[in-house]
Each structure stands twice: as C-alpha cells, then as structure tokens.
ROROPA-722463 format. One record per residue (C-alpha): x, y, z. Coordinates in steps of 0.2 Angstrom, whole numbers, always signed. Layout:
<pts>
PT     xx     yy     zz
PT      X      Y      Z
...
</pts>
This chain:
<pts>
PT     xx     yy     zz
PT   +155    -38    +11
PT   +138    -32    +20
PT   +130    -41    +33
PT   +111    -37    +38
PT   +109    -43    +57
PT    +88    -41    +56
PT    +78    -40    +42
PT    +61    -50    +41
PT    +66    -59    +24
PT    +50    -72    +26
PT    +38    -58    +27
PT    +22    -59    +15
PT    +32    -40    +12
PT    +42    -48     +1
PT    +30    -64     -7
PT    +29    -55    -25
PT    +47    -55    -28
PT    +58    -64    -13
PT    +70    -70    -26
PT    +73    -54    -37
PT    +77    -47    -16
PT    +88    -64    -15
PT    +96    -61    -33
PT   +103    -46    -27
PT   +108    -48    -10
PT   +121    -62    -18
PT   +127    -51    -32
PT   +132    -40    -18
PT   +137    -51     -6
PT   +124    -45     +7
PT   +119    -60    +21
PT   +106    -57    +33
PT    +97    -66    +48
PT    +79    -67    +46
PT    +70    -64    +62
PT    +55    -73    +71
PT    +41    -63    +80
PT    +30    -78    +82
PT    +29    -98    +80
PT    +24    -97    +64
PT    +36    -83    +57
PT    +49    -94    +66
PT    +47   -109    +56
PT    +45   -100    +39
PT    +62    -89    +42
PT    +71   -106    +48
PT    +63   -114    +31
PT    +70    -99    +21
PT    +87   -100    +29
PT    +88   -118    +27
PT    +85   -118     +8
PT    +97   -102     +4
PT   +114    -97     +6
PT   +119    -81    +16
PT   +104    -81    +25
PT   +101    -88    +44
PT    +86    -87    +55
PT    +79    -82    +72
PT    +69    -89    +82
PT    +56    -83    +95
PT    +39    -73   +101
PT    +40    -54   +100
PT    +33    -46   +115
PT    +19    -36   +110
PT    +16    -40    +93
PT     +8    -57    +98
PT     +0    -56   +115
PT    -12    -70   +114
PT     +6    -82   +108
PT     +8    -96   +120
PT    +28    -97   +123
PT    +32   -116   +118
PT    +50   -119   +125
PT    +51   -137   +119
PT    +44   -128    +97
PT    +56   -116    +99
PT    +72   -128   +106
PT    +67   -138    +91
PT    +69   -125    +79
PT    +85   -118    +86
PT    +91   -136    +83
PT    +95   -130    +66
PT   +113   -126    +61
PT   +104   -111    +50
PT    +97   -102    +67
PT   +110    -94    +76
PT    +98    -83    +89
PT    +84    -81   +102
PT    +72    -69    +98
PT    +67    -57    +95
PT    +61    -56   +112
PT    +62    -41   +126
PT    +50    -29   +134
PT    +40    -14   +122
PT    +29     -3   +133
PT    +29    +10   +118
PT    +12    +18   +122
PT    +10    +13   +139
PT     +8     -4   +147
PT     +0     -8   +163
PT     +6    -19   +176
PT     -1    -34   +172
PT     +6    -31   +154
PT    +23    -27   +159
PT    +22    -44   +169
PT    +17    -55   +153
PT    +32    -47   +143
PT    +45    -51   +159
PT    +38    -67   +161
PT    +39    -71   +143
PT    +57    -60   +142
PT    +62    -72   +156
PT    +57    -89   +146
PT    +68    -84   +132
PT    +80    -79   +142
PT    +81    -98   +147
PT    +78   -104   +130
PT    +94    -94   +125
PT   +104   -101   +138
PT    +99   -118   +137
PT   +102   -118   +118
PT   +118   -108   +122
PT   +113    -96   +105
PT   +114    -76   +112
PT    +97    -67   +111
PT    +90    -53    +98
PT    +85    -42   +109
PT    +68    -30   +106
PT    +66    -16   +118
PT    +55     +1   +117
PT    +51    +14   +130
PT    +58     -1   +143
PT    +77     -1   +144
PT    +77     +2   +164
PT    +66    -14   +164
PT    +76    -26   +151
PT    +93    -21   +158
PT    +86    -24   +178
PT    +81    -40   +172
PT    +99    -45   +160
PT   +112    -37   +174
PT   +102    -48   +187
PT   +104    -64   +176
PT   +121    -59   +171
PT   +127    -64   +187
PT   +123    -81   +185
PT   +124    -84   +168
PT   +139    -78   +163
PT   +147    -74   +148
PT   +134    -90   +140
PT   +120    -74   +141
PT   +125    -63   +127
PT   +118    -53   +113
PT   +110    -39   +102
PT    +99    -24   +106
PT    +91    -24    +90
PT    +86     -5    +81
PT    +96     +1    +98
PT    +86    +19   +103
PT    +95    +24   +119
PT   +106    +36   +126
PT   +125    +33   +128
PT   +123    +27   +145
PT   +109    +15   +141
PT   +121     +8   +131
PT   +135     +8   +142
PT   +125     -4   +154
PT   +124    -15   +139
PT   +142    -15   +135
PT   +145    -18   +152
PT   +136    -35   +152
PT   +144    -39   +131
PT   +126    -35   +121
PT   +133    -28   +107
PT   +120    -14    +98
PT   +114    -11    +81
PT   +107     +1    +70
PT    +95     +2    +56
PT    +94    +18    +42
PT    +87    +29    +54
PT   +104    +35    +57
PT   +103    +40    +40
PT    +90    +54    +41
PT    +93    +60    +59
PT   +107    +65    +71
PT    +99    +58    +87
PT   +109    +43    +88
PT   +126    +49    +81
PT   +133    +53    +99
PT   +130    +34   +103
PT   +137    +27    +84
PT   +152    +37    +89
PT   +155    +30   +105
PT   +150    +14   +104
PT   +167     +1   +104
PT   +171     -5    +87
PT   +167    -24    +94
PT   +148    -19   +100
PT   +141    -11    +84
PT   +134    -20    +69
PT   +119    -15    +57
PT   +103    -20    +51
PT    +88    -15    +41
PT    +73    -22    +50
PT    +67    -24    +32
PT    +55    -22    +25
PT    +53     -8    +38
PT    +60    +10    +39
PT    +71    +11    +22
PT    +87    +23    +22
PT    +90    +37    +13
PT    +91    +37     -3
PT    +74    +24     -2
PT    +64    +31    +11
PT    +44    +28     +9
PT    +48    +13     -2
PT    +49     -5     +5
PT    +64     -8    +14
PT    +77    -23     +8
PT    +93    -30    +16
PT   +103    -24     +3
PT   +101     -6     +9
PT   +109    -11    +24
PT   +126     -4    +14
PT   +117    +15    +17
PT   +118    +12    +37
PT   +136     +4    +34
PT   +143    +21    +25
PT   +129    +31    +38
PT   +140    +22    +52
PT   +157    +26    +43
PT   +153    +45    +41
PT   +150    +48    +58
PT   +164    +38    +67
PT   +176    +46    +51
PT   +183    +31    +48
PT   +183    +20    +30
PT   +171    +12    +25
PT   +182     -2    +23
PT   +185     -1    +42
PT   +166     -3    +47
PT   +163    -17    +34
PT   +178    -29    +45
PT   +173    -22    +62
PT   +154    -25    +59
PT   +157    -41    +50
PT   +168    -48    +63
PT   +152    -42    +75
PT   +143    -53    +68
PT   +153    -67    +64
PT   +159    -69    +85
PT   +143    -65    +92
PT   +131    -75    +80
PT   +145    -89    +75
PT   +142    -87    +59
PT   +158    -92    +48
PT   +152    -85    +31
PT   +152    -71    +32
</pts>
C-alpha cells in the first residue's frame, strides 16, 4: 500500500528494535529501499534486504559523508549483482556549506564513477544533491546524450525550485520527497507541478520524522504522513497518490512487489 523509496533501515538508529520497525512496516504493507552511503553500509543494507521481504537495497558512497571512502567499482558491481539491490547510490554532489575546488572535483569525479557504475549495471541512480544542482544537472544533461534512456533515476529529499525540477524531468529523474512537506509550504508549488509519473516518497529514516512525530526517530512507516502531505496539496485521493507513487516505484526501481 505504501512504499518508502529512502530510508536508512540498516542504521545502528534502529539496532534496539529493527524487528518491532519490521513488524509494523508488514502489518501495514510499507516496503522500503534501504540506502548505502558507504562500503560498509552497502553490504549491511543488501544483507538486510536479502534476509526480509519488502525491503531492497542501495548501494554506493555518499559524497561528503565519507571523503576518505576509496570508490571500488569492481565491490560495488558485486553487490548490485543482487536481485535485492535495485539502485546506485546514493551518490551526487553536496557543497552544503561550501566546498572548495578541489572538493567540488572529488565529488564529480566520484559522482562520475557511479554514474558508470549505474550504467554498466543498467540499475538507475539515487541521487543526493545539496546546494549543487547547477553542477549535478551540467554533468546528467551532458551524459544524457550518450547514455540514453539507460541513465535514469531519483533525486532523493528533492529541495529545488520548479525549474530545477523541470531540468530533471526533462532528462526522466523522477523526484522525491520526505516529511518536510509536512511542516512547511516551501515545496508545495513543486509537489503540485510535478507529473504524476515523476513523484514518489520517502522518509530518509531515521531522519527528519513528519508531523505528527517530529523530534522522534523517524521510521518508514511514517512515509504514509508524506503520502496524504502529497495528496492534500495536489487535491487529489489519497487513493490516487498511493497507485501513481507505487507505480513510480515499481517502473523506475523494477520492483514487482510492490
């Protein structure tokens, strides 16, 4: 019924009672795909996604949270080799708080290696991008060209403006959002316009709960709030968000559970 396209399942966040967080996800028919940030945290969210039902994995190096990460095509190949990872990432550019040239460089290159990672495992790519959209989108419309349609994806805990996300429309990266929606209006004008087939939903457990949660640990479950926060301001059912979103996620991620 409710799909969660980034949470961080496998986080130590969760170690005291992962499967009380499971127990309820699959009494509510809630799925999620837990998301890699590093080599580690890859292999332990493909573990957990190989061992439960509803629940699929990432794989990849986030670009600032683990700058002294070496990017190992051939590890991260391997891991995607399972049927339970079904995305690259997440990966992109974040220059929140500024970033000198030689960092912008690091995250490009690395942004650039998981671009071919993507590619060659033909998965789309969960995309991580603050304070550098400009950036990420010079670099996807460049390798659009020659990609193709194989180049695809989501711009996780999306933050931009509606013709940021125009530019990733235009190039088929579909956009998410998380329970911020559900305590400010920034973002409504871009909910609203968004196409039905571009928009999904996600918690980025166990960070930023919704409202009615805030200031507690966020859990995919909640991702129900954004899914009737994204139904209020498009004035649709919520019946209508739960199939559009669903079907999101089930063509861009090939998921056939959900």
């Amino acid at each position: 019924m409710y799909f969660d396209i980034h949470s961080h399942l496998h986080d130590t966040a969760f170690d005291p009672d992962r499967s009380e967080v499971l127990s309820r996800m699959k009494e509510m028919s809630v799925g999620t795909i837990t998301i890699g940030t590093d080599i580690t945290s890859s292999r332990n969210a493909v573990k957990l996604a190989e061992t439960e039902e509803g629940v699929w994995a990432s794989v990849g190096v986030h670009p600032r949270d683990n700058p002294d990460e070496i990017f190992d095509a051939e590890v991260l190949e391997n891991l995607a080799a399972s049927e339970k990872v079904v995305v690259i990432g997440e990966c992109g550019l974040d220059y929140f708080g500024g970033a000198d040239e030689e960092e912008k460089k690091r995250q490009q290159h690395l942004f650039e290696e998981h671009i071919d990672c993507a590619l060659t495992t033909n998965l789309p790519l969960m995309l991580h991008v603050r304070d550098a959209y400009d950036d990420v989108l010079a670099i996807l419309e460049y390798r659009a060209q020659k990609g193709g349609e194989r180049l695809r994806g989501n711009v996780h805990f999306f933050a931009g403006d509606k013709n940021t996300a125009k530019r990733f429309f235009d190039i088929g990266f579909s956009v998410s959002f998380t329970g911020v929606i559900t305590f400010t209006h920034e973002y409504d004008e871009v909910v609203e316009y968004a196409p039905k087939d571009m928009i999904m939903a996600e918690t980025d457990a166990p960070y930023v709960a919704p409202v009615p949660f805030r200031g507690k640990r966020n859990e995919p479950l909640y991702v129900r709030e954004v899914y009737q926060k994204i139904a209020d301001i498009r004035r649709v059912s919520d019946r209508n968000i739960q199939e559009d979103v669903n079907i999101n996620a089930e063509r861009i991620f090939g998921l056939s559970e959900v």
